[in-house]
VMD Tcl script that draws the C-alpha trace (Angstrom):
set ca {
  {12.16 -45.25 0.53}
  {10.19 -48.27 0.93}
  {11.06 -51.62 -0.85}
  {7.80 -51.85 -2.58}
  {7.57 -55.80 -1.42}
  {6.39 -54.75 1.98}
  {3.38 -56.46 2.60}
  {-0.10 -54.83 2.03}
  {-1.37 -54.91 6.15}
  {1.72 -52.81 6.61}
  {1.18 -50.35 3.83}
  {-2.17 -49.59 5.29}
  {-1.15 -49.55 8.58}
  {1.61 -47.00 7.37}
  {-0.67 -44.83 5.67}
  {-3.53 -44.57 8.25}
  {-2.91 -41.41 8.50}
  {-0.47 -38.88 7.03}
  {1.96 -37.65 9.97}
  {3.36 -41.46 10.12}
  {4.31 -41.44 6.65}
  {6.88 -38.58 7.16}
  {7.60 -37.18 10.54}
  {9.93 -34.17 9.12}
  {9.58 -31.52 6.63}
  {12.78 -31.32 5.65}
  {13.10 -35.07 4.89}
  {12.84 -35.41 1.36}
  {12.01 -39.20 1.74}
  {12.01 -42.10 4.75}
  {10.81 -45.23 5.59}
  {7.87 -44.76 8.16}
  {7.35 -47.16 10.95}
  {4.37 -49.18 11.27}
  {1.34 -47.04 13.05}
  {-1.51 -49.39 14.71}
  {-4.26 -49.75 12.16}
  {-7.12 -47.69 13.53}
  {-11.27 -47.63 12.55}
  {-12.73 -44.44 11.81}
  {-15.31 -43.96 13.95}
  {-18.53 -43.29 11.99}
  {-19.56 -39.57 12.59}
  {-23.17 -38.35 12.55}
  {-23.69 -36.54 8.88}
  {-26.79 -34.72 10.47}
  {-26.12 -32.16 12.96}
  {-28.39 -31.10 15.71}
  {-29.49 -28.38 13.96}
  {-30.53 -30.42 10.92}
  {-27.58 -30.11 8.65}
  {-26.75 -32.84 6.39}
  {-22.98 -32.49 6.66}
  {-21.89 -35.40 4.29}
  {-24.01 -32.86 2.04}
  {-22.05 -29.99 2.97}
  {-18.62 -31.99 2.36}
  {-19.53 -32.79 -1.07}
  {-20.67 -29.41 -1.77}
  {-17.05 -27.94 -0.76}
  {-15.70 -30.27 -2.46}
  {-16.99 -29.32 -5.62}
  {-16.47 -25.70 -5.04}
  {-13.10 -25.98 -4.05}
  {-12.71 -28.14 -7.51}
  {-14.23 -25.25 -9.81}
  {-12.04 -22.94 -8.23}
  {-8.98 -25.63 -8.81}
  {-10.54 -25.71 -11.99}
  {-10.82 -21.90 -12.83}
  {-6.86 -21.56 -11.48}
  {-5.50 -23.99 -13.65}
  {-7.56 -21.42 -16.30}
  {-5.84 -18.47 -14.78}
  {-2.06 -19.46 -14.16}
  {-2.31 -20.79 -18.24}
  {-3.57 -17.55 -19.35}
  {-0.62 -15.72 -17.23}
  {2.23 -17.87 -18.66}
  {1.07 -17.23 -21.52}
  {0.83 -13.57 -21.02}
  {4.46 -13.68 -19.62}
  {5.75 -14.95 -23.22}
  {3.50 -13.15 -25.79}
  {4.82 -9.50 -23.48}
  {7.83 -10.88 -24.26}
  {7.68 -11.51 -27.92}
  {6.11 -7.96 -28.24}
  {9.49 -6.69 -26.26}
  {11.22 -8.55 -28.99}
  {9.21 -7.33 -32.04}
  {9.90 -4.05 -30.70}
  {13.70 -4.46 -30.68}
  {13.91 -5.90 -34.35}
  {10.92 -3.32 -35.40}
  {13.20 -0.31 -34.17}
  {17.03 -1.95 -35.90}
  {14.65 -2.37 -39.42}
  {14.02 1.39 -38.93}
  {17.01 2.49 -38.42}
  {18.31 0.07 -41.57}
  {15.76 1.84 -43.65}
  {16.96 5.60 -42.33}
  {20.18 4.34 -43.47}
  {19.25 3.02 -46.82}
  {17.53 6.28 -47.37}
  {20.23 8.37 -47.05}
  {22.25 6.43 -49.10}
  {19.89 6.12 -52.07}
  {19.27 10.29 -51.38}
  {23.19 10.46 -51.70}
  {22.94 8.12 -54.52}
  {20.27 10.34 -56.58}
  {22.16 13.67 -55.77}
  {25.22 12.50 -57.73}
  {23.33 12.01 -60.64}
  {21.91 14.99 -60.59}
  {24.58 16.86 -60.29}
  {25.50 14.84 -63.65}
  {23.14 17.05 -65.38}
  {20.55 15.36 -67.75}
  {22.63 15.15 -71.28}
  {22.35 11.65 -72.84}
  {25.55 9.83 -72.92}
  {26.36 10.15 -76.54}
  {26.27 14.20 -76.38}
  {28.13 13.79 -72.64}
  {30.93 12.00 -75.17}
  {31.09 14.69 -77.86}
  {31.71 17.22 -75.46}
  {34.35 15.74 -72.94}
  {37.68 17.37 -73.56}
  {38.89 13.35 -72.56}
  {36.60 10.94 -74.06}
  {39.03 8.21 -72.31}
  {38.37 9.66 -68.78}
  {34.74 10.10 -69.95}
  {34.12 6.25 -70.53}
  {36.08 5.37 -67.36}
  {33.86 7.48 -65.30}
  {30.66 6.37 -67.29}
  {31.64 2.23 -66.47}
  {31.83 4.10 -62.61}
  {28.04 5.82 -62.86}
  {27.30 2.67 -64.89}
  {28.27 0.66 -61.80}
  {26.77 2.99 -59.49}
  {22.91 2.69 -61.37}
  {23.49 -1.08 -60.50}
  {24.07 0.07 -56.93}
  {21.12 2.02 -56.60}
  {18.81 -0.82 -57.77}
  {20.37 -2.79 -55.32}
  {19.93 -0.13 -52.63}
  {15.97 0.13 -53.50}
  {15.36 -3.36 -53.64}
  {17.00 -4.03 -50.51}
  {15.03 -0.59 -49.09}
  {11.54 -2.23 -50.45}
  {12.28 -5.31 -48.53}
  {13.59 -3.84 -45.31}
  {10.11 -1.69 -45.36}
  {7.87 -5.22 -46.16}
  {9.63 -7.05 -43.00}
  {8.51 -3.67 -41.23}
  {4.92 -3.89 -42.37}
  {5.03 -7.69 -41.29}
  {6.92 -7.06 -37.80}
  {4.43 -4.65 -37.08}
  {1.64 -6.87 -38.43}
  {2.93 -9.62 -35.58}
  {3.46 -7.08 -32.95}
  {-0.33 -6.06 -33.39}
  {-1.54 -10.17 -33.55}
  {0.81 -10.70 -30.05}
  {-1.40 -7.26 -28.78}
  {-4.51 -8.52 -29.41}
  {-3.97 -11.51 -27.82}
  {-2.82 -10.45 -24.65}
  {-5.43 -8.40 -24.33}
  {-7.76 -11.88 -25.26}
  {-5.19 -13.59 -22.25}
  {-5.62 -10.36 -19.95}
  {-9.49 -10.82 -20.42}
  {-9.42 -14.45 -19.55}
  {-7.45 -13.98 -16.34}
  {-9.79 -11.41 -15.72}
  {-12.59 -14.08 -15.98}
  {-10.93 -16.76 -14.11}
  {-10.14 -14.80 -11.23}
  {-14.33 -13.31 -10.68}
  {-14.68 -17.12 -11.05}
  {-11.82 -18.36 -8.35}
  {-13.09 -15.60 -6.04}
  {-16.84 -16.85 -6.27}
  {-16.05 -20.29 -5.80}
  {-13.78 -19.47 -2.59}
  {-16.34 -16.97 -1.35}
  {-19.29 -19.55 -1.66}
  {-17.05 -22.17 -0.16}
  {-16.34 -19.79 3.08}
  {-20.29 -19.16 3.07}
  {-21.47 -22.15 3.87}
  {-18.61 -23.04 6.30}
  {-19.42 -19.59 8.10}
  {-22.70 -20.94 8.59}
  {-21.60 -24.16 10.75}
  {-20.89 -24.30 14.41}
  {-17.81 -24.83 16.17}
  {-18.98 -28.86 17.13}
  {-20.00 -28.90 13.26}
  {-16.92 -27.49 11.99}
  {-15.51 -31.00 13.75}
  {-17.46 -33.11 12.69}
  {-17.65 -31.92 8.88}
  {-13.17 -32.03 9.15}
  {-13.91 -35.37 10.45}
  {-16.00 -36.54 7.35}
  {-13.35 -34.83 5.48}
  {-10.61 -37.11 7.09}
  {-12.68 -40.07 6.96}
  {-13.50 -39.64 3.13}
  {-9.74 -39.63 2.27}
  {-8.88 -42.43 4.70}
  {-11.35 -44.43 3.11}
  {-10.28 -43.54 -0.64}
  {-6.62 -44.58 0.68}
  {-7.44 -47.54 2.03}
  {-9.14 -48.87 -0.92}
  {-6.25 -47.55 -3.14}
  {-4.23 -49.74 -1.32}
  {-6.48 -52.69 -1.24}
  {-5.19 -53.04 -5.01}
  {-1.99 -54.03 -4.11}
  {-0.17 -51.52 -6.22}
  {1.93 -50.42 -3.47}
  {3.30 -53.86 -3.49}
  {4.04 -53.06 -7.49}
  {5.97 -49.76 -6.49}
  {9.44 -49.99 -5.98}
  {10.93 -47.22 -7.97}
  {13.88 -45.31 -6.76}
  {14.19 -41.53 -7.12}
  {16.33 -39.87 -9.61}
  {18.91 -37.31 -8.44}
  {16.94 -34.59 -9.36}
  {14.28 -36.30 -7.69}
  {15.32 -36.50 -4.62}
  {16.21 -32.62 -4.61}
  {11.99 -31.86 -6.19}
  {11.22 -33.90 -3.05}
  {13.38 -31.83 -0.82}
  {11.88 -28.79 -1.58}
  {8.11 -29.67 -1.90}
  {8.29 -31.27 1.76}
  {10.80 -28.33 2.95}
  {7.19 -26.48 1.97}
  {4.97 -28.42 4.52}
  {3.14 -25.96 6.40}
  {2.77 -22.85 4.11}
  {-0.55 -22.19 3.24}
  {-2.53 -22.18 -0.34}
  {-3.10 -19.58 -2.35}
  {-4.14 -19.64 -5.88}
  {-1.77 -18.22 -8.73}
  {1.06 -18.66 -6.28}
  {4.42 -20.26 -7.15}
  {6.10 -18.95 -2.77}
  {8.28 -18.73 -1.84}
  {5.80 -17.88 1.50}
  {2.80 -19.49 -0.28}
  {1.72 -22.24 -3.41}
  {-0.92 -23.05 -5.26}
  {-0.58 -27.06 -6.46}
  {0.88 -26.67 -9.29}
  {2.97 -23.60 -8.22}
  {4.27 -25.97 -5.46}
  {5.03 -28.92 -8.23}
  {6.79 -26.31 -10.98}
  {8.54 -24.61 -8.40}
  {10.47 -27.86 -6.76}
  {10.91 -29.13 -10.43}
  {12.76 -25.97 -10.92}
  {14.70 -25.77 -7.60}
  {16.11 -29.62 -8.89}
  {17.73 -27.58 -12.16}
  {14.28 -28.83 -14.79}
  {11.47 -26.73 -15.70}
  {8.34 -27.67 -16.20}
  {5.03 -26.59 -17.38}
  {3.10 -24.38 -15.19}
  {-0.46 -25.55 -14.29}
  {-1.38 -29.04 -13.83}
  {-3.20 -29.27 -17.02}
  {0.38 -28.48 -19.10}
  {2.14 -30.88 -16.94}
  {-0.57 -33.75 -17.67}
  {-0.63 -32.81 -21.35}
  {3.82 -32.13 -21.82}
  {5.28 -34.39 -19.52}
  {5.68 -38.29 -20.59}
  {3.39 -40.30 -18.61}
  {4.40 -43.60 -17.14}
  {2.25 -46.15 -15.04}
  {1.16 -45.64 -11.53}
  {3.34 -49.29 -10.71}
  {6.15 -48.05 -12.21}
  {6.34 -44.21 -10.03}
  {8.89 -43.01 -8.13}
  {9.66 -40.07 -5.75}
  {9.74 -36.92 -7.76}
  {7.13 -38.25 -9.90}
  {4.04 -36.22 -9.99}
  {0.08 -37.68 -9.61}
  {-2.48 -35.88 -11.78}
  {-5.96 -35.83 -9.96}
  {-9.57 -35.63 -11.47}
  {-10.59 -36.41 -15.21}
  {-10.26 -32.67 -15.79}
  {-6.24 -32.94 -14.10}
  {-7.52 -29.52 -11.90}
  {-5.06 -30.82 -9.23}
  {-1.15 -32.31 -9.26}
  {0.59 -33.34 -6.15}
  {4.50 -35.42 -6.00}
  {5.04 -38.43 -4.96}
  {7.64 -38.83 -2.16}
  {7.72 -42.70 -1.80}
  {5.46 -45.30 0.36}
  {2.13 -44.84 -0.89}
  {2.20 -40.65 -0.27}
  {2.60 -37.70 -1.47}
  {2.92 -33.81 -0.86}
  {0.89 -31.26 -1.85}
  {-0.90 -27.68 -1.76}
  {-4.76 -28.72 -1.45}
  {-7.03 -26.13 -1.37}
  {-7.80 -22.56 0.29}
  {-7.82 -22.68 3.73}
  {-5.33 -25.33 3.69}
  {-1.45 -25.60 4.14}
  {1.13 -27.76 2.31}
  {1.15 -31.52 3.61}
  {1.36 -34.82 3.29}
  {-1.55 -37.33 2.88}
  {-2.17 -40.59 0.88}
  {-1.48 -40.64 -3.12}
  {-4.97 -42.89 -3.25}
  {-7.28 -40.26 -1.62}
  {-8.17 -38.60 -4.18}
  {-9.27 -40.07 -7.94}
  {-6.13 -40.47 -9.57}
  {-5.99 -39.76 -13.25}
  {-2.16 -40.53 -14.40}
  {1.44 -40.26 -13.73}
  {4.21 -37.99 -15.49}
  {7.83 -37.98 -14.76}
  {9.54 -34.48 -15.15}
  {12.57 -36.19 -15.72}
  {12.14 -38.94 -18.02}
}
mol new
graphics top color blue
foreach p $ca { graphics top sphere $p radius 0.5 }
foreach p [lrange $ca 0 end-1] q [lrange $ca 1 end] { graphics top cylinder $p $q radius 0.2 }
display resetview
């Protein structure tokens, strides 16, 4: 990892452009050597053809950020899916025990109220005249008297057993309805992924091969230039944080990723999402964390960008639609979008809203 006191010319130099910042994918975290510092050349936004392509860049980019947007919605409504299915599975276990309880209770209060039957109906006093052994009669009277007691016990403890039916099956039926409310709003998110995505491909499907290049170079360009004045702050010069234990293993496996593509809702192993990619290497290092990128800005504690460290994960956009981790020297790894793979680019090029450390 880098020092943090490096100078600023050679932060930028290191971060000109991703590939010098980690040469390996299964290096969990290196010092890069210094790359020379190069110029982006300025690329035509207006293609022959009349298409404002600086136009068209923005425009992805805010497709690609509603469908971010509306998978953070859907892998939220899935999790929590996962646990109210499972909260139904164990209603349904403690449900079926308090039935069988009360099928037990019932045959003991039916055994209960055939003995006394089978006492016949005389009051006690006549019962006494006519026992041939009025000292065997009170001794099995204190026994019935002791068994009445019983029996009021026995109801009291069925009418109890049948209300924590009435209110396990009153739960069961809350955790129903809203899974179906969860099932419906995956089913919205995903209409809404899919028409992002498929308005996104629309428009690229529209450019030429020579405009294709030029629109990847703006792309390039855009996040070189966000870097660069990231780093014009200084704060690399601030960060000198060394990863954890379980850091260093998150890192491993997020950069052990690099070059498996995106795909939304997925957590691999053969493809990731963002925050699929982030849970799932938090995970691999022995700690779970929230899901979506939204739960992991909301749970986990935050701490200052200065004070970061590998393993460390950057929350992007005031609406934290996108999470990527921080392996040391100003970069970071991370799933970005549909039609891209798992890499490593600057943590400054793209708007940065916080910090949170997993393992605090």
């Amino acid at each position: 990892m880098g020092s943090g006191k490096r100078s600023l010319t050679t932060a930028a130099m290191v971060l000109a452009c991703a590939c010098a910042v980690l040469s390996a994918p299964g290096v969990a975290y290196a010092s890069p050597t210094p790359a020379p510092t190069r110029t982006p050349t300025p690329t035509p936004t207006t293609s022959p053809a009349g298409k404002d392509l600086e136009a068209i860049r923005k425009k992805l980019d805010a497709l690609y950020h509603d469908a971010a947007v509306a998978t953070d919605a859907y892998n939220a409504a899935e999790e929590e899916a996962k646990q109210q299915s499972a909260e139904i599975v164990d209603l349904a276990r403690v449900i079926v025990k308090g039935q069988d309880k009360l099928d037990e209770l019932k045959d003991r209060a039916g055994a209960a109220a055939r003995a006394q039957y089978r006492g016949g109906g005389l009051p006690p006093e006549m019962r006494l005249w006519l026992s041939d052994n009025p000292q065997q009669y009170l001794d099995g009277a204190g026994r019935v008297l002791q068994g009445e007691h019983a029996t009021k016990g026995l109801l009291a403890e069925m009418a109890r057993t049948q209300q924590d039916l009435k209110q396990y099956a009153k739960d069961a039926s809350a955790q129903w309805q809203k899974l179906e409310a969860n099932r419906q709003a995956r089913a919205t998110a995903q209409k809404e992924i899919t028409k992002q995505i498929a308005a996104a491909k629309k428009l690229e499907s529209q450019l030429e091969k020579k405009e294709k290049e030029r629109l990847a170079k703006l792309e390039e360009e855009a996040a070189y230039k966000a870097q660069t004045a990231w780093l014009s702050s200084g704060v690399l010069a601030e960060i000198s944080g060394k990863a954890s234990e379980q850091g260093k293993k998150a890192v491993k496996f997020a950069t052990d990723q690099i070059g498996k593509p995106y795909e939304w809702g997925a957590e691999g192993p053969g493809s990731y999402d963002c925050s699929g990619l982030t849970s799932q290497a938090w995970a691999a290092a022995g700690h779970g964390i929230p899901r979506t990128s939204q739960e992991q800005w909301k749970q986990l504690p935050h701490v200052d960008v200065k004070d970061m460290r590998p393993g460390d994960l950057i929350i992007y956009f005031d609406d934290a639609s996108h999470v990527a981790m921080y392996i040391g020297d100003g970069a970071i790894v991370h799933a970005p979008r549909p039609g891209r793979t798992v890499t490593i680019t600057g943590a400054g090029s793209m708007p940065i809203l916080g910090v949170v450390r997993p393992d605090a």
